[in-house]
C-alpha positions in Angstrom: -29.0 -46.0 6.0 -30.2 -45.1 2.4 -29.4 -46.6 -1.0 -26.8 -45.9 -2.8 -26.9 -45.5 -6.9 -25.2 -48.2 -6.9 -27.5 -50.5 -4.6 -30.9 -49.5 -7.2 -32.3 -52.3 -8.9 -30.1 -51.9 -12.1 -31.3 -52.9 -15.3 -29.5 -55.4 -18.1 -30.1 -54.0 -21.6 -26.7 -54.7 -22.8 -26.3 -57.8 -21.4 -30.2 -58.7 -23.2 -28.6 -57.8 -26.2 -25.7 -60.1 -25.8 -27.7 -62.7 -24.8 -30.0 -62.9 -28.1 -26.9 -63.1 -30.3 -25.1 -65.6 -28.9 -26.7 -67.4 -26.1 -25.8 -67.4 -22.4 -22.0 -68.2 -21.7 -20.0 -68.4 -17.9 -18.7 -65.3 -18.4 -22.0 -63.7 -19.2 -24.0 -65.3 -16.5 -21.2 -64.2 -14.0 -21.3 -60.3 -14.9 -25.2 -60.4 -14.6 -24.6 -61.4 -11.1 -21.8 -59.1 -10.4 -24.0 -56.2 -11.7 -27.5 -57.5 -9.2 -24.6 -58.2 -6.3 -24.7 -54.5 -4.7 -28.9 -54.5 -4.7 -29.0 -58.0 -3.7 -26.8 -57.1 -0.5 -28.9 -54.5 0.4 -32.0 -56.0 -0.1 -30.7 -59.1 2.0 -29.9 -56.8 4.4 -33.3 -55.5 4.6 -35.0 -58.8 4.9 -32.6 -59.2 7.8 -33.8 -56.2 9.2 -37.0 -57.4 9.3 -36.5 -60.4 10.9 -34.1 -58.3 14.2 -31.0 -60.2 13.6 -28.4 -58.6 15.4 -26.1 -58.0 12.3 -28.6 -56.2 10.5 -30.6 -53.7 12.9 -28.2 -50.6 13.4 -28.9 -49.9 17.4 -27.8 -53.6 17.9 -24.6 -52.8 16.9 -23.8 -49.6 18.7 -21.0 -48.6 20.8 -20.9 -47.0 24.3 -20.7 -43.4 24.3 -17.2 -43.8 26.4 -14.8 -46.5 26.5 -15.4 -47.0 30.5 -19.4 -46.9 30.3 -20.7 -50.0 31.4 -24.6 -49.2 30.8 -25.2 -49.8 26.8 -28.7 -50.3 26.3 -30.0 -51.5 22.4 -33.6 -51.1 22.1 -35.2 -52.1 18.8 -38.4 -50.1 18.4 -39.8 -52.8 15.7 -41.4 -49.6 13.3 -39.9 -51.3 9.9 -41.8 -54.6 10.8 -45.3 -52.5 11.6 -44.9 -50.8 8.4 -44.3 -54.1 6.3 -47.3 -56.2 8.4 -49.6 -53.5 8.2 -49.7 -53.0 4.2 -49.5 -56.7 3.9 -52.3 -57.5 6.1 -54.3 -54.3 4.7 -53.5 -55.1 1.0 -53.4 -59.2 0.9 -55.4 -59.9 4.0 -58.2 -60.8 2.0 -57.8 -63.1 -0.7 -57.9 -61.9 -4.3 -60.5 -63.4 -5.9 -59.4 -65.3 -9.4 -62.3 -65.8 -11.6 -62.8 -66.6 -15.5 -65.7 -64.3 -17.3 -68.8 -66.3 -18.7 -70.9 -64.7 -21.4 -71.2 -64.0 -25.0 -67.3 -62.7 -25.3 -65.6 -65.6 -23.0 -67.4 -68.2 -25.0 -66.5 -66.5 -28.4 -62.6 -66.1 -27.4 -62.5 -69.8 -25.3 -64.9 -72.0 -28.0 -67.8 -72.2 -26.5 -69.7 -72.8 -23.4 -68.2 -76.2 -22.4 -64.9 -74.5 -22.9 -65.2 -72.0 -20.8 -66.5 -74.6 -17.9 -63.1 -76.0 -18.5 -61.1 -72.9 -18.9 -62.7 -71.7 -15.4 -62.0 -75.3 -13.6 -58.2 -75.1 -14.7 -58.3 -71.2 -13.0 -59.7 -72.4 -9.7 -57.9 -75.8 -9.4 -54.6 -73.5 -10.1 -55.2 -71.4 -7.4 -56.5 -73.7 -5.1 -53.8 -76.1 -5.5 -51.3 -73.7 -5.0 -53.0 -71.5 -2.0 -52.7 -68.4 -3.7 -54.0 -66.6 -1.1 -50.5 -67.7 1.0 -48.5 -66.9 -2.8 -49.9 -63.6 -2.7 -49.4 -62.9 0.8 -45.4 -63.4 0.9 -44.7 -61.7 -2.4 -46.5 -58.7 -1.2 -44.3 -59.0 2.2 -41.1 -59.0 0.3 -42.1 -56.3 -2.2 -42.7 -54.6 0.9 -39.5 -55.5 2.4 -37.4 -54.3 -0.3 -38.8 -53.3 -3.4 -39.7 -56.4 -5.6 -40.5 -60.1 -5.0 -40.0 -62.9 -7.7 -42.5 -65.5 -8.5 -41.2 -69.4 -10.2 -43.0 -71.4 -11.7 -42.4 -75.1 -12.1 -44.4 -78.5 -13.3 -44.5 -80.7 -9.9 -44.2 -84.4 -10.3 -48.0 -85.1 -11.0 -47.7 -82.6 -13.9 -49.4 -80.0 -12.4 -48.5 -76.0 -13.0 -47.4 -74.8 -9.5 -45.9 -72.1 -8.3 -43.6 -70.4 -5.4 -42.7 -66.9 -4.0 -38.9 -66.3 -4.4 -36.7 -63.5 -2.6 -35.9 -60.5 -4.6 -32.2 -60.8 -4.0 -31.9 -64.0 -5.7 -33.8 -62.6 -8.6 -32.7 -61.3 -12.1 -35.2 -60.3 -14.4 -33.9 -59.4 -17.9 -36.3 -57.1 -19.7 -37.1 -54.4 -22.3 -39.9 -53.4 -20.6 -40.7 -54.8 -17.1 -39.5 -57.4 -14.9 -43.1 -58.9 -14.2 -42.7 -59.5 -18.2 -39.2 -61.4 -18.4 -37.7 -62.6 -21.8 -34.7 -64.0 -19.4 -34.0 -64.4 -15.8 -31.7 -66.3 -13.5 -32.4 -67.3 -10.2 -28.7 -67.7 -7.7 -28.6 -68.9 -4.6 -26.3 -70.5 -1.9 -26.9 -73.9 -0.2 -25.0 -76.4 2.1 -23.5 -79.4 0.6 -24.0 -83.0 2.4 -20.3 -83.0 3.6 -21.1 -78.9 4.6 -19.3 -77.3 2.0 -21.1 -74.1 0.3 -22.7 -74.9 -3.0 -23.7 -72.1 -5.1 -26.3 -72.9 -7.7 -27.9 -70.3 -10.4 -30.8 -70.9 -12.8 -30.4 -69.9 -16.2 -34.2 -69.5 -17.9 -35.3 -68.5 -21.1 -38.7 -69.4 -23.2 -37.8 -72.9 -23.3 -35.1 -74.6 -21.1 -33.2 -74.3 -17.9 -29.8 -74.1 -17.5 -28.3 -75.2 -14.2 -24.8 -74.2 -13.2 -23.0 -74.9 -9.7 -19.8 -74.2 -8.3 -18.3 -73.4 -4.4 -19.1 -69.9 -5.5 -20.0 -67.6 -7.7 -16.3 -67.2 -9.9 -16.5 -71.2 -10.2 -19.7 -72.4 -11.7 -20.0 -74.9 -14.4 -22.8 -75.9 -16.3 -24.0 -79.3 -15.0 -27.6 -80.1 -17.0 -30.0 -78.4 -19.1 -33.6 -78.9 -19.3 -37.0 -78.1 -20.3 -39.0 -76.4 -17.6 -42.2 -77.3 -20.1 -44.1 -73.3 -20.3 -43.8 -71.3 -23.5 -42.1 -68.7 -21.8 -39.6 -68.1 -19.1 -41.6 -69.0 -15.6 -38.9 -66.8 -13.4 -41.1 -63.2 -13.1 -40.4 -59.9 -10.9 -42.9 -58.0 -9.2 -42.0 -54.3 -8.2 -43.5 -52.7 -5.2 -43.7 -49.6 -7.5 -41.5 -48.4 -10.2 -38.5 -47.3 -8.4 -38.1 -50.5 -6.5 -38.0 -49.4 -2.9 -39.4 -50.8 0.0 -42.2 -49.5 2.1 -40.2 -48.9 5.0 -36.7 -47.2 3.1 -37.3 -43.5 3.4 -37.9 -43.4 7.7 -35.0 -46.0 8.3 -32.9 -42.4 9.5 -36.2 -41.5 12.1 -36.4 -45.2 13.5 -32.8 -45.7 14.1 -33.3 -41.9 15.7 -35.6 -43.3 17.2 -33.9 -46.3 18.9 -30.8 -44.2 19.8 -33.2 -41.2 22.1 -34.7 -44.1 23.9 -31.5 -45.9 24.6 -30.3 -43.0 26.2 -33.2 -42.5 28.1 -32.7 -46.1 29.5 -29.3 -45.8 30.2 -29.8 -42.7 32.3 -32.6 -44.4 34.1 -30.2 -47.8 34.5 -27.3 -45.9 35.7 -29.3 -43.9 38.5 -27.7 -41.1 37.9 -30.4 -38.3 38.1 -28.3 -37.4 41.3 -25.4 -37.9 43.5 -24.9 -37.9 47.0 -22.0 -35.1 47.5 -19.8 -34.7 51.0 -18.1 -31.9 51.5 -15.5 -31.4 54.4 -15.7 -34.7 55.2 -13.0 -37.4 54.9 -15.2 -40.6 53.9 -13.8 -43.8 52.4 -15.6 -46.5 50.1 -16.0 -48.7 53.0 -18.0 -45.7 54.8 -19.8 -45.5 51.2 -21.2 -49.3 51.1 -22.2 -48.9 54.4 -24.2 -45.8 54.1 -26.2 -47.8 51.1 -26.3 -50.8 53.1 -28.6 -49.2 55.9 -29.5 -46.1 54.1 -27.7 -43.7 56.7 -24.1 -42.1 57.6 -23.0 -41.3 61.2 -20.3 -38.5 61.4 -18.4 -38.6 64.5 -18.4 -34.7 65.6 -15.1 -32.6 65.4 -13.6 -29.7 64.5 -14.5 -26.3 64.6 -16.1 -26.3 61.0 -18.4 -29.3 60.2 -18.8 -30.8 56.8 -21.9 -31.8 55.1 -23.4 -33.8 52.9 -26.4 -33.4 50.5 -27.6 -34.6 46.9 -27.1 -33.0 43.4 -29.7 -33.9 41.6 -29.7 -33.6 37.6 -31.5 -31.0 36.1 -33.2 -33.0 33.0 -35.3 -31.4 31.0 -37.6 -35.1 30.4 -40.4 -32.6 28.3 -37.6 -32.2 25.4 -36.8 -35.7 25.4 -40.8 -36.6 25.0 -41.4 -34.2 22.6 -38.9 -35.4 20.3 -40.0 -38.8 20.0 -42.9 -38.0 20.1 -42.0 -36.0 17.0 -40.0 -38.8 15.3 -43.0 -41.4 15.8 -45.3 -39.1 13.9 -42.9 -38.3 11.1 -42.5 -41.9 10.8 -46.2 -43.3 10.4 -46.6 -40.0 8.1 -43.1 -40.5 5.8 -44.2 -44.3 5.4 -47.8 -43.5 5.0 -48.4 -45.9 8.0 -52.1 -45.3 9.9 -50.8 -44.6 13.4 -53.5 -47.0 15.6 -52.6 -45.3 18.4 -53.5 -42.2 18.0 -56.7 -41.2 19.6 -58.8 -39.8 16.7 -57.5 -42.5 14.4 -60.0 -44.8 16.7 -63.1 -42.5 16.5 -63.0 -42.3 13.1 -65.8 -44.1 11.3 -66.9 -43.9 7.3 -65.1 -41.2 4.9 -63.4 -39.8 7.5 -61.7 -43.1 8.6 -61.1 -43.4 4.7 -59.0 -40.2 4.6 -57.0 -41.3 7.5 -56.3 -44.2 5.4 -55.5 -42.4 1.9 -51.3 -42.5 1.7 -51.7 -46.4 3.1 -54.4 -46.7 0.0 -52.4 -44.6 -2.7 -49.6 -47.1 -1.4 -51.2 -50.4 -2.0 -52.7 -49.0 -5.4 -49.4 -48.9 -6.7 -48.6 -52.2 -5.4 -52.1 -53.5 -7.1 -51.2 -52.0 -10.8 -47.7 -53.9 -10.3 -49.6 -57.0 -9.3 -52.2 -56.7 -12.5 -49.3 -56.6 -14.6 -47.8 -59.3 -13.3 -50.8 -61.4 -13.3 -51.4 -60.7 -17.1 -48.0 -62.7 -17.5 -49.0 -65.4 -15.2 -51.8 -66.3 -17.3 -49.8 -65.8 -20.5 -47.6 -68.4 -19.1 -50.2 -70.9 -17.5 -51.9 -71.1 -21.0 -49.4 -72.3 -22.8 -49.2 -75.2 -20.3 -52.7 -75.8 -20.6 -52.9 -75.8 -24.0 -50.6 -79.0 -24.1 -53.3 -80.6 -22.3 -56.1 -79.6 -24.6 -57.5 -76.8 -22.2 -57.6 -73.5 -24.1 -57.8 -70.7 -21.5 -57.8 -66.8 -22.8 -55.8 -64.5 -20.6 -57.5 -61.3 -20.9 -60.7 -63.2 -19.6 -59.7 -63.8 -16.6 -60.1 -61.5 -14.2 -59.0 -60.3 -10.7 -60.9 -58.6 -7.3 -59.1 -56.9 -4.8 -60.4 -56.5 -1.4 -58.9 -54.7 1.3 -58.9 -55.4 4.8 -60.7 -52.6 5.8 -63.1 -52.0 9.1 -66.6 -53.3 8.1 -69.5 -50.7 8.6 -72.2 -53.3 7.5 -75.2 -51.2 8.4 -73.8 -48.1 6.3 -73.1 -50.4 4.0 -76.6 -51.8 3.6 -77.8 -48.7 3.3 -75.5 -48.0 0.3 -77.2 -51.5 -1.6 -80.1 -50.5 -1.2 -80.1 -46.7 -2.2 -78.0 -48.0 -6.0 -81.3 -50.8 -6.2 -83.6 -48.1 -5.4 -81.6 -45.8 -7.6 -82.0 -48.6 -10.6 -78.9 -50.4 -10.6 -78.6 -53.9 -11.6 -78.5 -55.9 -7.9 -75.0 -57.7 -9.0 -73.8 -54.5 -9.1 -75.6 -53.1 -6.0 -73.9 -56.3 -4.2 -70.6 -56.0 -5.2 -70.4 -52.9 -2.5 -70.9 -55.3 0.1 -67.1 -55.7 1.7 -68.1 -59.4 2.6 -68.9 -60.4 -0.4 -66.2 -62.4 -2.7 -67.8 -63.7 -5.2 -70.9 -62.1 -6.4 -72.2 -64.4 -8.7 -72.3 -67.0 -5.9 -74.3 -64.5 -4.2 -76.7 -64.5 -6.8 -77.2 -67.9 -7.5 -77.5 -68.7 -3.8 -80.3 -65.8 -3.8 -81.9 -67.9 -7.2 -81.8 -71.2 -5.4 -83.6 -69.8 -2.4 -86.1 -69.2 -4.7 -86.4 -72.0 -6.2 -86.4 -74.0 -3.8 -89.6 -71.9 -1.9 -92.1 -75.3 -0.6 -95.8 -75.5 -1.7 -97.7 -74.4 1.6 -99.7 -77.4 1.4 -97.0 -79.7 0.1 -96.9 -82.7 2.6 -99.4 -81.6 5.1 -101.3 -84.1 6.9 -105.0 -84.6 5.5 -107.7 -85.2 8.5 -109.6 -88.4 8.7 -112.8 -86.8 7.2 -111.0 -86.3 4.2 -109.4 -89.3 4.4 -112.6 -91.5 4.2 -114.1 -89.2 1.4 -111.1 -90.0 -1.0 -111.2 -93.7 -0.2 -115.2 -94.0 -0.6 -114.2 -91.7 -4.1 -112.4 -94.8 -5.0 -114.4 -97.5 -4.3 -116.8 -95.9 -6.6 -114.6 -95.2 -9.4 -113.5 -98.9 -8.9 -117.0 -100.4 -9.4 -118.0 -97.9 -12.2 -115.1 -98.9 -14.4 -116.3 -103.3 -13.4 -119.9 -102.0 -14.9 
């Protein structure tokens, strides 16, 4: 199963056009859809995939080989869902660490030093509020699913700027340059009513309202309210997986359903028990001579004749090494296509250092991608979080803000030490020498914690108990102080 033209994520120049001249209109909104409706099928599809429903995963759905077989095994060999959990646990497995700069440049750009305390609060209650971590994690899945992820952003009830992950096949991005940069976008989806009629609803956005229109489908909507969604620009962003907009898993789909097909047939010759037959020859036998023979696991032949018959077993000739060997084949070419790490392969698990990192080079040159489209994303996230924040007197500069991406990769802490402490030796700042350290999130943390601990070092004779002896000397030292001052 492979994309057709058809079923790429198309793009909407000439509807943009139409749409800065004279607004968006029914008929409009309903050929943008139209024109999303073949990728958005696939893409559902996809997700289906992913989740085994029986409609969506090919072996599932396949036929006996004749009409009077009785044996059909459909065995799912789950490869799309490694390949999706395995770059989104490599990629998003650690949290990205969101941070506003402090220095000369921040304080300049933000107005000053009490500014930027602000600026870097609204940053962290943001992400906090709205578990970014989690955010990140499920638009990284769905990129992964099927090409590219959307990402809304709203004003909850306490007026606070949240935001949600939204499936790619609801998405439209309208854009001249790319869809984590929207100028327009519409959001469609399909609900059930309280009496459990279908109710389509789609979500018209643009830099300052949004336009709400429902109907039982998608030739019968109406407009039914138009408001302001309170941002400066439209909060409804795409995020590609990479620039063609294909999933991770896309270009093997043809191997695993291969895949699931050879092992079917392996299980159905091993159900059927038909690696051999029990022949009779020159005998007359009936069925009911048949059960009993299985029954007690023997045949008696009454003697007769001048010329006795026989029986024996034909056993198949299968030639199992073939079979092996190409799935064995198919497995490899499907971790390699995907640029999966295979964990079971045995010198994927003695691998250690650069040698584990090469094993790991198409998984990394996968996710980098994926990181670039993120960055780009983000860079409009911030664009768009500002101009909320500025409304409530916070000014907060985009470009400061900055991002860290950590992968989940195998820790080797003691080669890792080793590394810090040949770049200090070698002269490097320690913030810099630290940031090596795979642990480590936040580096100026470390460093304070490591200026605090100094700090805080106690006086070695700070609260220590004094002896008697000295005792009485200080209080006699006293009393003659005392009596010196009455004279």
């Amino acid at each position: 199963m492979s994309r057709t033209k058809m079923e790429l994520l198309p793009e909407f120049s000439a509807e943009l056009e139409e749409i800065r001249k004279s607004d968006i209109t029914k008929d409009l909104l309903q050929k943008i859809i139209a024109k999303h409706k073949a990728n958005a099928v696939y893409n559902r599809n996809l997700y289906e995939r992913y989740m085994t429903l029986k409609e969506s995963v090919p072996v599932f759905g396949r036929q006996p080989r004749y009409e009077d077989d009785d044996i059909n095994n459909k065995i799912n060999n789950d490869f799309f869902g490694e390949i999706v959990d395995f770059k989104t646990g490599y990629f998003a497995g650690k949290p990205i660490a969101y941070s506003y700069s402090k220095g000369k440049e921040a304080e300049e750009t933000t107005g000053g030093e009490n500014a930027v305390e602000l600026a870097a609060k609204a940053v962290t209650d943001f992400t906090t509020r709205n578990n970014m971590y989690g955010i990140d994690m499920e638009t990284t899945k769905f990129a992964s699913i099927y090409g590219y992820s959307g990402r809304l952003f709203y004003i909850d009830t306490d007026g606070n700027e949240r935001v949600m992950p939204v499936h790619g096949y609801e998405t439209i991005v309208l854009s001249n340059t790319n869809i984590s940069e929207p100028e327009f976008a519409v959001r469609y989806y399909e609900t059930k009513g309280i009496n459990g009629g279908t109710v389509w609803t789609a979500n018209f956005y643009d830099s300052k309202n949004i336009h709400i229109w429902q109907g039982t489908s998608l030739y019968d909507l109406a407009e039914t309210e138009v408001k302001p969604h309170l941002f400066d620009y439209c909060p409804l962003q795409g995020i590609l997986n990479n620039s063609e907009a294909l999933g991770d898993a896309e270009k093997v789909l043809a191997l695993i359903d291969d895949y699931d097909k050879g092992l079917s047939d392996n299980s159905n010759e091993i159900e059927a028990f038909v690696h051999s037959y029990l022949i009779f020859e020159g005998l007359k036998i009936d069925d009911d001579t048949i059960r009993k023979g299985q029954k007690n696991g023997a045949f008696v032949f009454p003697a007769g004749g001048t010329q006795q018959g026989r029986a024996y077993f034909l056993t198949k000739n299968i030639n199992d090494a073939f079979t092996e060997h190409h799935l064995t084949r198919l497995e490899n070419n499907i971790y390699r296509f995907s640029k999966t790490p295979n964990l079971n392969d045995e010198s994927f698990g003695s691998a250690s250092g650069i040698s584990l990192k090469f094993k790991l080079h198409g998984l990394e040159t996968k996710c980098g991608m994926y990181q670039a489209q993120m960055m780009n994303a983000a860079q409009y996230m911030w664009k768009l979080l500002s101009s909320a924040w500025a409304k409530k007197g916070i000014k907060v500069d985009p470009l400061q803000i900055t991002m860290d991406f950590k992968r989940n990769f195998p820790q080797d802490l003691a080669s890792e030490a080793q590394i810090v402490q040949a770049l200090i030796a070698a002269g490097l700042p320690k913030i810099v020498a630290y940031s090596q350290l795979s642990f480590v999130d936040d580096v100026e943390y470390i460093m304070q914690l490591i200026e605090d601990e100094k700090n805080e070092v106690p006086s070695l004779t700070k609260d220590l108990p004094e002896d008697e002896d000295t005792e009485v000397e200080r209080q006699e030292s006293t009393k003659e102080t005392e009596q010196d001052n009455k004279i």
